[in-house]
C-alpha positions in Angstrom: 126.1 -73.4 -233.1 125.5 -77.1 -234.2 122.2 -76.1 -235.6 123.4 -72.5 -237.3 125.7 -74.7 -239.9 123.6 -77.4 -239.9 121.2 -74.6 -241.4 124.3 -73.3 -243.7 124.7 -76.1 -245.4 121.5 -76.6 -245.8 121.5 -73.0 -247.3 124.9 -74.0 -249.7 123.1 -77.3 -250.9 119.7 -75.3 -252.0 122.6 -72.4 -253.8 123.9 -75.6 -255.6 120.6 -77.1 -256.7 119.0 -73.6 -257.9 122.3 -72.9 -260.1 122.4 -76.2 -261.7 118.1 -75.8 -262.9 117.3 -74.2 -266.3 115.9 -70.7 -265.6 113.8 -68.4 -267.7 112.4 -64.6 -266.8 108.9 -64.9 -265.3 106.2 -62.5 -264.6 106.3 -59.2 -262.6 107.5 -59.6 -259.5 108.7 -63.5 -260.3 112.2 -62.7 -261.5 113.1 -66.3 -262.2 111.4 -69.8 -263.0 113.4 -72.8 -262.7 112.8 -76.0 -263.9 112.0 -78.2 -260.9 110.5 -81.6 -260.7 109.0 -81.3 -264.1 107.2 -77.6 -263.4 108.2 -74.5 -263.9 108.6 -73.3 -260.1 109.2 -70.2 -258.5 112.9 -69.6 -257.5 111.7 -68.1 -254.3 109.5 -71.0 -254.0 112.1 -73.7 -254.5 113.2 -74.2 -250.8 109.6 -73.9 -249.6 108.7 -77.0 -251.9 111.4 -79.1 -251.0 110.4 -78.6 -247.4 107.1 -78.8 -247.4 107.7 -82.8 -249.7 110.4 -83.5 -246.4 108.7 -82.3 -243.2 104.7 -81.8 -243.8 102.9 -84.4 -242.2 99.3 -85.1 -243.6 96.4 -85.5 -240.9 93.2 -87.7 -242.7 91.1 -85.0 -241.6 93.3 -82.0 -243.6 92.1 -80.1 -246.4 93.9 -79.3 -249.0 92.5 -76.4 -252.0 94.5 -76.4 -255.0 94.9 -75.1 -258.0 96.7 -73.3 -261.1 97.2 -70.2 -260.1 94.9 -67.2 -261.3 92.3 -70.4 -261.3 89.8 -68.9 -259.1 91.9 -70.2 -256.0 90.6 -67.1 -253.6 86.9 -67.6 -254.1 87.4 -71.1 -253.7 89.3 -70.0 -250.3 86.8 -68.7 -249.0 83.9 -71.0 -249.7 85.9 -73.7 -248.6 86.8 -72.5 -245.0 83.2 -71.6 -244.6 82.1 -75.3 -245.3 85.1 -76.8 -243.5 84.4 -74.1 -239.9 80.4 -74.4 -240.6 80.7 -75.7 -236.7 82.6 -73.2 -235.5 81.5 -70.1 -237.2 77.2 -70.9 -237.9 76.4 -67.5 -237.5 77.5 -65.6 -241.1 77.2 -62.1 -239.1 80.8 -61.9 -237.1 82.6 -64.5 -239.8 86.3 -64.7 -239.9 86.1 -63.7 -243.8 83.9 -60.4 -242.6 87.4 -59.8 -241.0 90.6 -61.4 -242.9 91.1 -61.9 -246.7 90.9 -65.8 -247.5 94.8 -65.4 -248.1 95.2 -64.5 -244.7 92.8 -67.5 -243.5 94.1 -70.2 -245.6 97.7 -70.8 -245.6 99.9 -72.1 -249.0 102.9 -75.1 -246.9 105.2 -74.3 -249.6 105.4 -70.3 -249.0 105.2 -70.3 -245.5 107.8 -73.4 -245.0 110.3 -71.3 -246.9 111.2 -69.7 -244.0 112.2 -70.3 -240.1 110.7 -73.9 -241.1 111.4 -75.5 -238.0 108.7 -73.2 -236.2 106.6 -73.1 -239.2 106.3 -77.1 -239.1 105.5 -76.8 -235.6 102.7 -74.5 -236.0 101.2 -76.4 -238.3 100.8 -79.4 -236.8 99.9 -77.3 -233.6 96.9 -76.0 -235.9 93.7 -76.7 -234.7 91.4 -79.5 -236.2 90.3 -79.8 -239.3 93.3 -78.2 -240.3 92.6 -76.1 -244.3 95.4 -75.4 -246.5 96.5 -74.5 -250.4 98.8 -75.3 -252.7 99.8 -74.3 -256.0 102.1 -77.2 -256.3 101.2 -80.3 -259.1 99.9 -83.1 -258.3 102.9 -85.2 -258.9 104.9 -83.2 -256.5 103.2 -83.1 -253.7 104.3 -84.8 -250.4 103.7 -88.4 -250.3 102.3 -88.2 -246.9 99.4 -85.9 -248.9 98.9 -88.1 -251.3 99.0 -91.8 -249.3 96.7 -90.6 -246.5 93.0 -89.9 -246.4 92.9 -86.3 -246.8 90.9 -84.5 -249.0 91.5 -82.3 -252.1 89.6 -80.0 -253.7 90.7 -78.8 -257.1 89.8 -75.5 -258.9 90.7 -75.0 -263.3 90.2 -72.1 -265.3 89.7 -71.8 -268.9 93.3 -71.4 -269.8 92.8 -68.1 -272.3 91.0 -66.4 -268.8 94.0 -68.0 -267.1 96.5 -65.5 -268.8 94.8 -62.7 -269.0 93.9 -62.7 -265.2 98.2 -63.4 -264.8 98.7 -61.1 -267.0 97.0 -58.1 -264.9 97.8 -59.4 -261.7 101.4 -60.3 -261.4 102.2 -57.3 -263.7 101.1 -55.3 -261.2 103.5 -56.3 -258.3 106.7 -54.0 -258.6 108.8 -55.8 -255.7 111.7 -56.2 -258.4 113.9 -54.3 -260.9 114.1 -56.6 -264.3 113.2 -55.8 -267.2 109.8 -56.8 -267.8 108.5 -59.0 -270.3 106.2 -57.8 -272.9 102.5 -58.8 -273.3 103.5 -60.9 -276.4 106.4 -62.1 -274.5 104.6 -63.7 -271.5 101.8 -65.0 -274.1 104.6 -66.8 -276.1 106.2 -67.9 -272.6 102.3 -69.4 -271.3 101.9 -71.3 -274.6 105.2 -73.1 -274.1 104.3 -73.9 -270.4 106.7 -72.0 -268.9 104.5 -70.0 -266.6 104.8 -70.3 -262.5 103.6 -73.9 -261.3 103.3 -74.7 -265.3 103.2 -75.8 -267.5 99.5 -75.0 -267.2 98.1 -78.3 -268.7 100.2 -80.6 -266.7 99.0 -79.3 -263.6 95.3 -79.2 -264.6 95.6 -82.7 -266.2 97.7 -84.2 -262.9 94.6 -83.4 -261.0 92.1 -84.4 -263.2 93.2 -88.1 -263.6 93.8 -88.7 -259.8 89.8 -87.1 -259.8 89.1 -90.1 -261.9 91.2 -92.4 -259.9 90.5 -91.5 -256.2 87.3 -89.6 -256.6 86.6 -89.6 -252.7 90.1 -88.3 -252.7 90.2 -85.5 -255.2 87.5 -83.2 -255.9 87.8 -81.5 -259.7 85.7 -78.5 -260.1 85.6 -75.8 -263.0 85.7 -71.9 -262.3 83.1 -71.4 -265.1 80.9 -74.4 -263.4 80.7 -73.1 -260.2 79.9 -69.9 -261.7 77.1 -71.0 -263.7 75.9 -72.8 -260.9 77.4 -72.3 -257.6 74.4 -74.2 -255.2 74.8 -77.3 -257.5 78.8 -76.9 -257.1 79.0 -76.0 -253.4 76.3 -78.7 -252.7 78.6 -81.2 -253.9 81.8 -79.5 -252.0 79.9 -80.2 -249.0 78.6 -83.8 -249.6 82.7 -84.1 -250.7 83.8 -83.0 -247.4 81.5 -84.7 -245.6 79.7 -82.1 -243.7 76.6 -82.4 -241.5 74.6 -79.8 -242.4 73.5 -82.0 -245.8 71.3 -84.5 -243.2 69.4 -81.3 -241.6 66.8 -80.1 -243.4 68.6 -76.5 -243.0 71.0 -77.7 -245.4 69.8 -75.8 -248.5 69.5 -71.9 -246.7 72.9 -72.9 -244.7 74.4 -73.3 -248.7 72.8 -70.3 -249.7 74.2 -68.7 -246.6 77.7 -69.5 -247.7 77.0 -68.7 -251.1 76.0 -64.9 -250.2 79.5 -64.4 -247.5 81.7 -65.2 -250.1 79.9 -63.3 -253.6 82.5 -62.2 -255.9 81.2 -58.3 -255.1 80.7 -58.6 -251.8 84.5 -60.2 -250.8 85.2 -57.3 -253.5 84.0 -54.4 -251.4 84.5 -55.6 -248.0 87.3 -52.6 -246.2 89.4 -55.7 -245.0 90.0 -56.5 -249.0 90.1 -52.8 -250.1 93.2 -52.1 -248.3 96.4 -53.7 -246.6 98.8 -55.9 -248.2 99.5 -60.0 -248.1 103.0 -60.9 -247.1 104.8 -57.7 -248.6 103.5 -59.2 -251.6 100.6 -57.7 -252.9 98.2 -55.6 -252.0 94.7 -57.9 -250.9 92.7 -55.5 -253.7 94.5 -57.2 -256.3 92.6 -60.4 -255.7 89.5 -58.8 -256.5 89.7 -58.1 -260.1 86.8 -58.7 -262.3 85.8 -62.9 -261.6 84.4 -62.8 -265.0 84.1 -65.9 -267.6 85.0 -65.1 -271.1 86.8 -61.8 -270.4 90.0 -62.7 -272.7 87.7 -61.8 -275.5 88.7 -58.3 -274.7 92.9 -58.8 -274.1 93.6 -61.7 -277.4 94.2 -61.0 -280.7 92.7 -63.6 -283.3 96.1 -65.0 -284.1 96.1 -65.5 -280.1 93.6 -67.1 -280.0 93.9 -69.4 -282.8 97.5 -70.1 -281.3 95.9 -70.9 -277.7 93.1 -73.0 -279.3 95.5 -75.5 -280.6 97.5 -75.9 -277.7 94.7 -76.5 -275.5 93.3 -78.9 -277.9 96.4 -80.4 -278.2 97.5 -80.6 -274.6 93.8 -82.0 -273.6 93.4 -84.3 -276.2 92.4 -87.7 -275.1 91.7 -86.8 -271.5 88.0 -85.9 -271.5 88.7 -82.6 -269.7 87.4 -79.6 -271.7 86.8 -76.1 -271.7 84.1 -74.1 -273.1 85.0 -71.7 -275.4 82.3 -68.4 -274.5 
């Protein structure tokens, strides 16, 4: 009984703390952004953050893949558990990701400690060894025992016009709620103000990037349009980053090619186990698997848009050497 009010007040105290945060509509199926730390977080997300900054305990050997979301975070995923279970899973023809959508593989703290976290925190430090997770969450609020210890932290940006456009189309299309939604000029208005989930956008990206320049054992910063362009460079240096053993064999270069093929854009794209089925009554896995293309915004802003955009990023970035190529 002890333990069911403990959890009740627990309960009240989060109530309390979500009705005293500023609040504005968000996207789709997000029904409210509050104002949390600084960032613009997710009210079902809220508890699940809190949790994760109280009772995750960092290992030096975790991995951590983060990123804005709508960054590219899926592909990264993918090519990051292959790197990280290279021991485990050599052989590319009965892999894991054949099987289960990255989603499934790689687990974000602050969703899953959300709920039942006594259990959840359990689990995860039951996990087995190195242990790979995500996280949406900035920089400056993640848990200190993340940021103090050794682990590692791999970080994925998106040019921020491709950012919206891929936000747009994707939570638009989850219907788990009944508000009114916000129009297409609405959310772009919203996204250039930073309030967006996890935003504002340049804050995260720019939270990231310093500690990169700081800690660059620590944090890796990669580009979605880089590792595009060239994904051997890119996942050559995720590798060295993570301090695999496969770059001292002379196998090194057809193992990254290897991963390179298992987790293609089209072929993660048309395997059955992303086609159909749904991640956490959320979404359905298709919806990951939109176009992956650079530049595609082209085709959703108007030129008023885009000279809006322009000057935000330029604005926002100024100073801090990070860029974005305008194609």
């Amino acid at each position: 009984m002890a333990l069911a009010s403990d959890q009740q007040e627990v309960n009240e105290k989060h109530h309390e703390l979500v009705l005293s945060l500023p609040k504005e509509s968000g996207l789709g199926a997000v029904p409210y952004l509050h104002l949390f730390q600084g960032f613009w977080c997710p009210s079902h997300c809220i508890q699940g953050v809190e949790n994760f900054q109280k009772h995750f305990h960092a290992k030096d050997n975790d991995v951590f893949v983060a990123s804005f979301p709508k960054s590219g975070t899926t592909w990264l995923k993918a090519l990051t558990f292959a790197i990280v279970n290279l021991p485990s899973f050599s052989s590319f023809e009965h892999h894991p990701l054949l099987t289960s959508n990255p989603h499934e593989l790689v687990s974000y703290p602050e969703f899953i400690l959300s709920r039942d976290f006594h259990d959840q925190v359990l689990s995860l430090s039951n996990m087995s060894e190195p242990r790979l997770f995500s996280t949406h969450v900035p920089f400056s609020s993640l848990p200190e025992s993340v940021t103090k210890s050794n682990c590692k932290i791999i970080y994925i940006c998106r040019n921020p016009f491709d950012i919206f456009v891929s936000s747009w189309e994707f939570f638009t299309k989850l219907k788990l709620v009944s508000l009114p939604a916000l129009t297409y000029e609405e959310a772009f208005e919203k996204y250039c103000n930073g309030i967006v989930g996890f935003g504002p956008w340049w804050s995260h990206m720019l939270g990231f990037w310093k500690e990169s320049i700081a800690t660059p054992n620590k944090v890796l910063f990669l580009k979605y349009e880089d590792l595009k362009e060239d994904t051997e460079f890119h996942v050559k240096r995720m590798v060295e980053f993570l301090g695999c053993t496969i770059t001292q064999r002379e196998e090194s270069t057809e193992m990254v090619e290897n991963i390179i093929k298992l987790c293609r854009f089209e072929k993660m794209k048309d395997l059955e186990v992303n086609k159909s089925g749904e991640i956490d009554k959320f979404t359905e896995k298709k919806n990951f698997f939109r176009k992956g293309k650079i530049g595609d915004w082209i085709n959703y802003l108007s030129p008023s848009m885009i000279e809006k955009l322009s000057k935000i990023t330029e604005e926002k970035l100024s100073g801090s050497g990070l860029s974005f190529k305008m194609h």
